[in-house]
C-alpha positions in Angstrom: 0.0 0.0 0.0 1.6 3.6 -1.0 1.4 6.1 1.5 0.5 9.6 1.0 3.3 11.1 1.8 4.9 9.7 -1.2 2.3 11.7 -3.4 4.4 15.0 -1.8 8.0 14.0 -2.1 8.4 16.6 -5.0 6.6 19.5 -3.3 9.4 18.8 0.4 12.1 18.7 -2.7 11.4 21.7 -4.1 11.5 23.1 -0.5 14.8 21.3 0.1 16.8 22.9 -2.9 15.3 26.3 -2.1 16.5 26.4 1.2 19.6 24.7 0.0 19.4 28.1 -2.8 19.1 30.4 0.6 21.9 28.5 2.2 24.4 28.5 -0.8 27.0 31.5 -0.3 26.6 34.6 -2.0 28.6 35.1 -5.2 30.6 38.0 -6.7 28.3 37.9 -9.1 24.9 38.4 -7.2 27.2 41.4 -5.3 26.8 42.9 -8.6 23.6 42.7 -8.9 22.3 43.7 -5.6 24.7 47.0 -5.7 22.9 47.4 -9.0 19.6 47.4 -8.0 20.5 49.3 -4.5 21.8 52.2 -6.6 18.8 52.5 -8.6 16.3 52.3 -5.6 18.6 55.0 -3.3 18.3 57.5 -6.0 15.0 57.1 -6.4 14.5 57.9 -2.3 17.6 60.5 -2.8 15.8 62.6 -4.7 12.2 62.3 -3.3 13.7 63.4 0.2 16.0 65.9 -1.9 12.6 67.7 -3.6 10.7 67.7 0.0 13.4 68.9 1.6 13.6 71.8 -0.9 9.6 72.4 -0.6 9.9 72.4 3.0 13.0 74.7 3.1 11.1 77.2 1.0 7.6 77.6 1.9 7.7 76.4 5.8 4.3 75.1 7.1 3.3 72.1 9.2 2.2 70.4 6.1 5.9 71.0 4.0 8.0 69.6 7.5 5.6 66.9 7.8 6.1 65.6 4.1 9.5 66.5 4.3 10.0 64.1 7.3 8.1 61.1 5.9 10.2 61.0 2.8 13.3 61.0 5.6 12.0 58.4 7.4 11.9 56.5 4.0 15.5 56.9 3.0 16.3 56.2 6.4 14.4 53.0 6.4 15.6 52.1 2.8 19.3 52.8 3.4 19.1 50.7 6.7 17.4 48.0 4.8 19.6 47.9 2.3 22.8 48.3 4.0 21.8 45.3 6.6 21.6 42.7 3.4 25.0 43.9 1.9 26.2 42.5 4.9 26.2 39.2 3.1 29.0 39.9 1.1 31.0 41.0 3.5 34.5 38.7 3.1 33.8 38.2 -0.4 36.8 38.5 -2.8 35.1 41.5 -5.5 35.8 44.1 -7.7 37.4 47.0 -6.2 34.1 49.1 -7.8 31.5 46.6 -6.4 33.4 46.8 -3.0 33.5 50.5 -3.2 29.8 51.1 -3.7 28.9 48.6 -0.7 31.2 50.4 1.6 29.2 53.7 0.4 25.8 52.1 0.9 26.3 51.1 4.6 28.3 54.9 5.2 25.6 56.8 2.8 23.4 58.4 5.6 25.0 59.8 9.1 22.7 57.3 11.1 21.6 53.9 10.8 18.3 52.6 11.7 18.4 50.1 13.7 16.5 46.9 12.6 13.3 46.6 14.8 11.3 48.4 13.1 9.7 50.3 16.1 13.3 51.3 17.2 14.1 52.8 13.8 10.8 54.4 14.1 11.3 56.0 17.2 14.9 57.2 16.0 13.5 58.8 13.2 11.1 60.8 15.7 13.7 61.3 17.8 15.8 63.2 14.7 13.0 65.0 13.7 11.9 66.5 16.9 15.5 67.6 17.9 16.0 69.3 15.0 12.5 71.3 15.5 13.6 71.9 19.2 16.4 73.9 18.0 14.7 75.5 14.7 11.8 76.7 17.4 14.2 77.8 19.5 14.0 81.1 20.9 14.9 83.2 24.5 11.9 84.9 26.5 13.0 87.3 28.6 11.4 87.1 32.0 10.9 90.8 32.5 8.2 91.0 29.3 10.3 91.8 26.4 9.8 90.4 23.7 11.1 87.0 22.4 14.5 86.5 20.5 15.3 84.7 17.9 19.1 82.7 17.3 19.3 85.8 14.5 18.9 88.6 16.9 21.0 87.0 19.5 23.9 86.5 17.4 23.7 90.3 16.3 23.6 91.0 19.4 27.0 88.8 19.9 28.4 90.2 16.7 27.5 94.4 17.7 27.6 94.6 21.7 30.7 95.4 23.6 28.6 95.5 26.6 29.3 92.3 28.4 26.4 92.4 30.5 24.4 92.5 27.5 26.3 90.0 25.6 26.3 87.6 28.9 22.5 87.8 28.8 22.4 86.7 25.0 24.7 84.0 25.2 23.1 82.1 28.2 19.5 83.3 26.9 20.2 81.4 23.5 20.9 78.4 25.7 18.0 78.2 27.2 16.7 76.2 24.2 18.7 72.9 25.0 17.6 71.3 27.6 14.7 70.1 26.8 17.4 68.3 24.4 18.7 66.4 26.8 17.0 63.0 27.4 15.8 62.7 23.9 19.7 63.1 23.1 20.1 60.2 25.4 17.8 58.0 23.8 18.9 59.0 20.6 22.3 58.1 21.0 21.4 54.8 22.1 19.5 54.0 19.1 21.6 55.5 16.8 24.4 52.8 18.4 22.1 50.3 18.0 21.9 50.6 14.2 25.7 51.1 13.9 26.2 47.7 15.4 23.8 46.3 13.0 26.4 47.3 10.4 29.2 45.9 12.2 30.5 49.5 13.9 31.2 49.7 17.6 29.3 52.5 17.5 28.5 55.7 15.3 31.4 57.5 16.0 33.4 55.0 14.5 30.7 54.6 11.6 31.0 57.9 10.6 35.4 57.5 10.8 34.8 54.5 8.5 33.8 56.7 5.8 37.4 58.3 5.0 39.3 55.3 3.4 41.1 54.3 6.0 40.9 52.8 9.2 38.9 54.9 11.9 41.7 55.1 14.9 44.3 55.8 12.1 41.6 58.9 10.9 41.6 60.2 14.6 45.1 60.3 14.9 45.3 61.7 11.6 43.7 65.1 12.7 45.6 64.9 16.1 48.8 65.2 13.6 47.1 68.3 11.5 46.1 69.7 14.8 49.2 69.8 16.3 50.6 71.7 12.9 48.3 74.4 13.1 48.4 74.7 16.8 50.8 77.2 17.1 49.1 79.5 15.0 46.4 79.0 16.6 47.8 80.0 20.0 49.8 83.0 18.6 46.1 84.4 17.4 44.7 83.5 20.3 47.2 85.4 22.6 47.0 88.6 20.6 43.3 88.6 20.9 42.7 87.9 24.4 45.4 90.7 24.9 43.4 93.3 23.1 40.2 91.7 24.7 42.2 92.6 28.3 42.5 96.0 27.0 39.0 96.6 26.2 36.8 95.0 28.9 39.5 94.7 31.5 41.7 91.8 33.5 38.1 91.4 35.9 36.4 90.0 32.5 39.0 88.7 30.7 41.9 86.4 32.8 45.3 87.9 31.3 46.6 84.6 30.9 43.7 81.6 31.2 40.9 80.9 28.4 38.7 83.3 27.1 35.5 83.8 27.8 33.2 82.8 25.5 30.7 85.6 25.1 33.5 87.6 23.8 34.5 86.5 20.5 31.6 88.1 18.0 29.5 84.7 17.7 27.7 82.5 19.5 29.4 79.3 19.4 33.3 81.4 19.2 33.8 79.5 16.3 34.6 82.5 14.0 35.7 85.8 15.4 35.5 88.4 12.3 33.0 90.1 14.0 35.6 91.5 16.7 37.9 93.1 13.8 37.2 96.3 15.3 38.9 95.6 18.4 42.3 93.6 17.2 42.7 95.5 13.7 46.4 96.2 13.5 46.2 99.5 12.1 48.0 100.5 8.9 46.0 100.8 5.4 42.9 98.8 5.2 42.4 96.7 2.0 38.8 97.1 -0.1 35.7 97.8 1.7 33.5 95.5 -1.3 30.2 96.0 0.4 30.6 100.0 -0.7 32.1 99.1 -3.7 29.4 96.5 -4.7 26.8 98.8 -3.1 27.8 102.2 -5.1 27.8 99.9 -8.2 24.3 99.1 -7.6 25.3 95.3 -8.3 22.4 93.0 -7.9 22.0 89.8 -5.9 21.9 88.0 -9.5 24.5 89.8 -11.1 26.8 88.8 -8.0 25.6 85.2 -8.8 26.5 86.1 -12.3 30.1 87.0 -11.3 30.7 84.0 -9.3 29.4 81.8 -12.3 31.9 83.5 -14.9 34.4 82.7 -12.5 34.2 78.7 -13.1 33.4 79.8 -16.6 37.0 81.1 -16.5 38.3 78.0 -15.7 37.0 76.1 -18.5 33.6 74.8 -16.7 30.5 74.6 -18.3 27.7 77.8 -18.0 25.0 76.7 -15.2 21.7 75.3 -17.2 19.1 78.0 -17.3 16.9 76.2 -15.1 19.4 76.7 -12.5 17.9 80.9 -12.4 15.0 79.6 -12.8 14.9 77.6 -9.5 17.2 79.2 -7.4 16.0 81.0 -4.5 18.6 84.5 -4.1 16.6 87.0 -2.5 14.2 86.7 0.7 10.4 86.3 -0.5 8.2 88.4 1.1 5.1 86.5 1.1 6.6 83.6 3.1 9.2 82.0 5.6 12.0 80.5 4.2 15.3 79.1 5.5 17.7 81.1 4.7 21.1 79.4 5.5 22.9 79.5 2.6 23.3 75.8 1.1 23.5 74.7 -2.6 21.2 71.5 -4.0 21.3 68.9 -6.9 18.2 68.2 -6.5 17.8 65.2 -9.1 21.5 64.4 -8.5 22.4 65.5 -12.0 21.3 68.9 -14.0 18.7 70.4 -11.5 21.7 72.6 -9.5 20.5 75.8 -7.6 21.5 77.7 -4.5 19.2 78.6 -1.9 20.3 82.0 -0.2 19.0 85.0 0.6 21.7 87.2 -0.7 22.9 90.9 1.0 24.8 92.9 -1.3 27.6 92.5 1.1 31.4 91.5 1.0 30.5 88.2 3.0 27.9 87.2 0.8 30.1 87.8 -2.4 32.3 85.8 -0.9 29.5 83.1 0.2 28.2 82.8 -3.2 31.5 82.0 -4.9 31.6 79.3 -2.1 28.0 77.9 -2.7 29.2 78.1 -6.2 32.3 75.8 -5.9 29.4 73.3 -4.4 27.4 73.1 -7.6 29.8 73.0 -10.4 31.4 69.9 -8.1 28.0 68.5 -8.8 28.0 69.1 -12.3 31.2 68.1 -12.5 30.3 64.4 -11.0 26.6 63.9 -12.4 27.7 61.1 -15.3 29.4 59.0 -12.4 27.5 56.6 -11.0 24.8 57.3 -8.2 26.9 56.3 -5.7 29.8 57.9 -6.6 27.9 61.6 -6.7 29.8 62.8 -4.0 33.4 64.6 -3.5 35.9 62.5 -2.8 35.5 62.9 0.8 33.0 65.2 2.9 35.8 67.6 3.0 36.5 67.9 -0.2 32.6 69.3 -1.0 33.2 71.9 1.9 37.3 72.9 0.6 36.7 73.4 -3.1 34.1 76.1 -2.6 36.3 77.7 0.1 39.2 77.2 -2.1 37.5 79.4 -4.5 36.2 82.2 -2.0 40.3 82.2 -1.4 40.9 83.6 -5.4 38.3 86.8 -4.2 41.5 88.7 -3.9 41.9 92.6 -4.9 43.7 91.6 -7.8 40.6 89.2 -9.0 38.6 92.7 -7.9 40.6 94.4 -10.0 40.7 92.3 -13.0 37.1 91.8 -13.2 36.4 95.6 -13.2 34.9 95.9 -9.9 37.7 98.0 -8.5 39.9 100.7 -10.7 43.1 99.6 -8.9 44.3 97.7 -5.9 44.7 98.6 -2.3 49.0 99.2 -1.3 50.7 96.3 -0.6 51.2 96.9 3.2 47.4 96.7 3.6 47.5 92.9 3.3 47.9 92.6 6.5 44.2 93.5 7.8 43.1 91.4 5.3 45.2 88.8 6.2 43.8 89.4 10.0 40.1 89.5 8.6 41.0 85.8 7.2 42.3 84.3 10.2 40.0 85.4 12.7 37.4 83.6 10.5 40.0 80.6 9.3 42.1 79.9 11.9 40.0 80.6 14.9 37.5 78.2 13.1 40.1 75.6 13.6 39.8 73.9 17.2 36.3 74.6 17.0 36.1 72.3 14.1 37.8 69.7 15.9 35.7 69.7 19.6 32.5 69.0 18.1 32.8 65.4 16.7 35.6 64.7 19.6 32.8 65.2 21.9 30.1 63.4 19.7 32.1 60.2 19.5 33.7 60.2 23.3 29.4 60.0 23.7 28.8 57.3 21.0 31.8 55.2 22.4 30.4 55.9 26.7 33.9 57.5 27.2 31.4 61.0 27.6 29.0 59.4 29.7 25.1 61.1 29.9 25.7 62.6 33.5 29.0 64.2 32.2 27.7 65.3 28.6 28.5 69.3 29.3 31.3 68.8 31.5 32.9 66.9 29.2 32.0 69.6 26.1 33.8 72.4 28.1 36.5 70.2 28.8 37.1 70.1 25.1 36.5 73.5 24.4 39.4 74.4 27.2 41.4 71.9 25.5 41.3 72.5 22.1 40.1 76.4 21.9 41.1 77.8 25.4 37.8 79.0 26.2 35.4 78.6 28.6 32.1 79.8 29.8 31.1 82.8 31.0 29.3 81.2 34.0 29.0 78.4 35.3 27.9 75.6 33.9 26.3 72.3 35.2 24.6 69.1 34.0 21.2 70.6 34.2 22.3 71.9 30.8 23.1 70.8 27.2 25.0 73.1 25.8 26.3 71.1 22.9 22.5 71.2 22.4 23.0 74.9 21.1 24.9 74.4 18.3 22.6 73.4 15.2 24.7 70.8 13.9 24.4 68.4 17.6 20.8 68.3 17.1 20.9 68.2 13.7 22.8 64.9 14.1 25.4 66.8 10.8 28.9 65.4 10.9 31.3 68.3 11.5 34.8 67.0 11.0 34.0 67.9 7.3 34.8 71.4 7.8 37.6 71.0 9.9 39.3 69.0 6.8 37.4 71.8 4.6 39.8 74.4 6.4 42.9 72.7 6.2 42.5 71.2 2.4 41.7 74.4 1.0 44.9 76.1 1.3 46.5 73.4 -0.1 44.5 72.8 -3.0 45.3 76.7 -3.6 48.4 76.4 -3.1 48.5 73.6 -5.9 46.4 75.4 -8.3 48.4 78.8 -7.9 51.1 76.6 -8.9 49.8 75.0 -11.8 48.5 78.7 -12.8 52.0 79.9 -12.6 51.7 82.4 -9.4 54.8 83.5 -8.2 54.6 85.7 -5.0 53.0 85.3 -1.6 50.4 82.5 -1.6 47.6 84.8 0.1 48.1 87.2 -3.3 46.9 84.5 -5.6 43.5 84.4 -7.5 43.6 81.5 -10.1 40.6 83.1 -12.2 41.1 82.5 -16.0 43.7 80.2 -15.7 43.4 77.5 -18.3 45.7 74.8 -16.5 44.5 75.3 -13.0 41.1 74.9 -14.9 41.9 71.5 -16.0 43.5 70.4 -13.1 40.3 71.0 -10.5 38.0 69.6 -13.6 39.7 66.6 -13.3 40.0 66.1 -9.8 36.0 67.1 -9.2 34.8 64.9 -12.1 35.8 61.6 -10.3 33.3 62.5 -8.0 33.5 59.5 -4.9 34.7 57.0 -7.3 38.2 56.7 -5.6 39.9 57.2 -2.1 40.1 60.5 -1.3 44.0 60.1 -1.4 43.8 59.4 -5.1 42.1 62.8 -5.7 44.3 64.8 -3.5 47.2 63.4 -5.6 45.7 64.2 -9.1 45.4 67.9 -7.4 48.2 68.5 -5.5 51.1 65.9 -6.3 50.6 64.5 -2.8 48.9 61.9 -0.8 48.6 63.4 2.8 46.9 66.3 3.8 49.4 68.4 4.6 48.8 71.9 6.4 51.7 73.9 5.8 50.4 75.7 2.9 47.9 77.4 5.3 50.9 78.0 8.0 52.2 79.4 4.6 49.3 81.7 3.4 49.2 83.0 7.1 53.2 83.6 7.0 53.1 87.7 7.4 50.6 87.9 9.5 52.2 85.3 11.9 55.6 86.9 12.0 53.5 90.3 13.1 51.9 88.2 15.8 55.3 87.2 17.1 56.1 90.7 17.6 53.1 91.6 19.2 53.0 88.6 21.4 56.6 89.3 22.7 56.8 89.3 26.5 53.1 88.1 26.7 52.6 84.6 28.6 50.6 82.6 26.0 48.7 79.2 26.1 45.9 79.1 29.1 
């Protein structure tokens, strides 16, 4: 008698070989395809959360931050998802391009959701209320007057030289953190979670993944350009505080300890330009451009249009028309928009604009030919593949469009008819003051924000120590410190937009270092003789080529690759900035003599 379950023996093996399918290891070949496939669905999600973002950027409304936050949840959920499953090829021998484009997949977004679905829910909350915490954020003073906003406390910061008045703006604007605090917490332990998913300790170490090599060798990396620039640094420092003695006196400023924060022109001290007043050296001054562009009645689209012929000069294609079309340069007046200035690709390819809402001002001259050098990387990319529509690293986006804004010399002025004739050569020195106290004050600053991000993600910063340890670093690295005391009942870190905003900052740090030696390369290849800092490469056909070159391989090799195709080397090195800065550092040693430096 047959039994039925001989009547199923083909249905249990057709189960058998497709579990024995599952089981089989994965093979170079189905690596190919899945990176294929993953590339084609990121975009897709790239540039849906890429057009909501730019809806909700420029008309802001419930309805615009709600949409825009669903479509980040998706490419959240997606990039998780998909980075998760190219975990199955991890150890397989592939293509150096196939292994490149996984390695991008699992590093493409600055958190990873973790893989409970609830969990990666919450997180995405989580990010989105932060972020709304600090874009709400404003300081109600308890005697009635009215509410201020981060914009009127940081004028405040940048005009006052009362420091009673610029005491009461800088703790006022950090009111708005705490709240931060626990949500932080839990963030941070989510966002660990879906880092280990990957295979990361934790997200510090994610995010030090993503510079081609390994992440302890990237920390000590920028320990060594630290400790180049240092010295600078200090030397700047030391002159400052001096001149900040003069003016508010040794009972507000300690003669030889940090300085206090509330001093420095901007609310985070990153960038002290808005002090020049009080540590100008004296002598000639070099252009004033906001008059210059003011009595030449220059437009906020003609200064676009300046910045635009000056990539033209160097061999780039015109931007596409719809680029004027779509741009957002001047502040509507029927609606709130964010106004940060930041440029887009929005479909990853041809739809370029900026979004900035331009002053006919020096700063904003300067900002556009930055934004600028942000676009026409883009263009320069847009045939790579998806994956590979990035700059070599982070930094890289952030140096070439400062590398630019470092051509805007009075010679450039001069040649593009804007002034009749240049400024003598002994005013070079304000300018080169104006330049450092935005460039190399900025350094340390650059640094304390991701050291105290991943001493959290790694539990060395536990949460009962999370603003002791931030002012720690900010002795450390920047010798400041806080005006009053401080405790853990606040979250200062909280303050600055880029903590909440969960927006790697390390990028700009690189940024400030890289761009002088990418100038320094180009001036080079465009035949500059002379002082770096008196360089412009506009019109120059072989610096031209050279920076075409290097932005059009977009992410597609390590970052040391590109930095040798520009400069001829494959470290980044930071003497050409200790070089640009040269003058002005030898004046600082004479000003500094008999001073006790360091704090």
């Amino acid at each position: 008698m047959l039994r039925a379950p001989a009547r199923i023996a083909p249905f249990v093996l057709v189960l058998s070989l497709a579990a024995a399918a599952l089981a089989a290891p994965p093979t170079p070949e189905q690596a190919a395809r899945f990176v294929e496939e993953a590339e084609a669905r990121l975009l897709q999600a790239w540039i849906r959360a890429e057009r909501a973002a730019w809806v909700q950027a420029n008309f802001i409304t419930e309805d615009t931050q709600a949409i825009a936050a669903e479509a980040h949840a998706e490419l959240l959920r997606l990039t998780g998802e998909l980075a998760r499953e190219s975990a199955r090829f991890d150890g397989l021998d592939l293509p150096p391009v196939v292994r490149r484009k996984l390695t991008r997949i699992k590093l493409s977004l600055p958190l990873a959701a973790p893989p409970d679905p609830r969990a990666a829910a919450e997180l995405a909350s989580l990010a989105s209320e932060l972020e709304a915490l600090y874009g709400k954020g404003r300081w109600c003073p308890d005697d009635g007057r009215d509410c201020l906003d981060l914009g009127a406390l940081s004028r405040i910061l940048a005009r006052s030289r009362k420091p009673d008045e610029l005491l009461e703006a800088w703790v006022g604007w950090r009111t708005i953190s705490p709240p931060m605090r626990p949500k932080y917490r839990r963030f941070v332990e989510l966002g660990n979670e879906g880092a280990r998913a990957l295979g990361f300790p934790d997200l510090g170490a994610m995010w030090r993944a993503g510079y081609d090599m390994p992440p302890d060798a990237f920390a000590a990396e920028l320990e060594r350009l630290w400790s180049r620039v240092r010295p600078l640094y200090e030397k700047l420092h030391c002159y400052v505080r001096s001149r900040l003695v003069a003016t508010y006196g040794p009972e507000v400023v300690p003669p030889d300890g940090p300085i206090p924060a509330h001093l420095l022109g901007n609310m985070w001290a990153q960038e002290w330009g808005n002090i020049y007043d009080l540590v100008a050296p004296g002598g000639p001054e070099g252009v004033d451009l906001t008059a210059v562009l003011r009595e030449r009645k220059i437009s906020p689209e003609q200064m676009v249009r300046i910045g635009e012929r000056f990539f033209v000069s160097l061999g780039f294609d015109p931007l596409p028309e719809t680029f004027w079309k779509r741009s957002l340069l001047t502040r509507p007046r029927d609606r709130d928009v964010v106004c940060h200035a930041s440029a887009w690709a929005v479909d990853f390819a041809d739809d370029l604009r900026i979004k900035m809402c331009i002053d006919v001002t020096a700063e904003d001259f300067v900002t556009i030919h930055h934004e600028l050098g942000h676009v026409f990387y883009y263009q320069a990319y847009r045939d790579q593949d998806p994956l590979f529509r990035a700059g070599a690293n982070d930094g890289f986006h952030e140096a070439v469009g400062d590398t630019i804004a470092l051509s805007v010399t009075p010679a450039y002025l001069e040649t593009i008819g804007l002034i009749d004739r240049r400024p003598p050569a002994d005013a070079a020195l304000s300018e080169l003051m104006r330049r450092a106290l935005d460039k190399v004050a900025f350094l340390p600053f650059g640094l304390v924000i991701d050291s105290w991000r991943w001493k959290v993600f790694s539990g060395e910063i536990p949460p009962e120590r999370y603003n002791a340890g931030w002012w720690e670093l900010r002795r450390r690295y920047q010798g400041i410190a806080p005006p009053v005391a401080r405790s853990e009942r606040d979250f200062d870190p909280g303050a600055k937009y880029h903590v909440p905003a969960n927006t790697p900052y390390t990028r700009y740090f690189l940024a400030a270092i890289l761009q002088f030696q990418f100038h320094r390369a180009l001036c080079r290849a465009a035949g500059h003789e002379g002082p770096l800092h008196e360089c412009s490469i506009y019109g120059s056909e072989e610096a031209g080529r050279r920076l075409r070159r290097v932005l059009a391989l977009g992410a597609s090799r390590p970052w040391q690759d590109a930095l040798y195709e520009m400069t001829g080397e494959r470290t980044i090195d930071a003497s050409a900035l200790v070089e640009y800065f040269a003058p002005l550092e030898r004046w600082l040693d004479e000003q500094n003599r008999g001073r006790t430096c360091g704090w």
